[in-house]
C-alpha positions in Angstrom: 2.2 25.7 -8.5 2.3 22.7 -10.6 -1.4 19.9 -9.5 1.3 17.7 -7.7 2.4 19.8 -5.4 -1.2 21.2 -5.1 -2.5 17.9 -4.4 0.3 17.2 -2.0 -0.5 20.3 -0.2 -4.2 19.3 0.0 -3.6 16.0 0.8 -1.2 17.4 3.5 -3.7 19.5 5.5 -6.2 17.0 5.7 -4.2 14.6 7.2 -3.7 17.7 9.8 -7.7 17.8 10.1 -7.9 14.2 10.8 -5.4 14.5 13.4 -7.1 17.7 15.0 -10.4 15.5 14.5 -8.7 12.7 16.5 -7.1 14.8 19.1 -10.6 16.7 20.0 -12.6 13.4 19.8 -10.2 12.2 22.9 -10.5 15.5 24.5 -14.5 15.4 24.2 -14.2 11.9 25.4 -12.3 12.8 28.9 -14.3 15.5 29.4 -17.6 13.3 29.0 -16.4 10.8 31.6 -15.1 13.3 34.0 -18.4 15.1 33.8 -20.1 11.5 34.1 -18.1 10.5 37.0 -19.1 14.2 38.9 -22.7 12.6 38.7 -22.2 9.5 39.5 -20.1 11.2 43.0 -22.4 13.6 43.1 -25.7 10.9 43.1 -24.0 8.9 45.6 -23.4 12.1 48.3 -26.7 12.9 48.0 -27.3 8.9 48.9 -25.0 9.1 51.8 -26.5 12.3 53.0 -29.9 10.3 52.9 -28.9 7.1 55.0 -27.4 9.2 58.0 -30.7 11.0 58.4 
């Protein structure tokens, strides 16, 4: 394998990693706010719960 095609082949996959990087930074993003939201839901049940007594 001549270093062109070696460094095109390197340069290649980590342009996949970034991409992968990217794509589990969103994922880790949605599943931070959905997790945030349950508490915020879950805080104001419990708040509710409190006023009707």
């Amino acid at each position: 394998m001549s270093f062109d095609k070696f460094r095109i082949e390197v340069e290649n996959q980590i342009i996949k990693l970034i991409e992968r990087m990217d794509w589990l930074e969103q994922e880790l993003e949605k599943k931070v706010n959905l997790e945030f939201f349950d508490l915020i839901n879950e805080k104001r049940r419990r708040e509710i719960k409190e006023a009707k007594r």
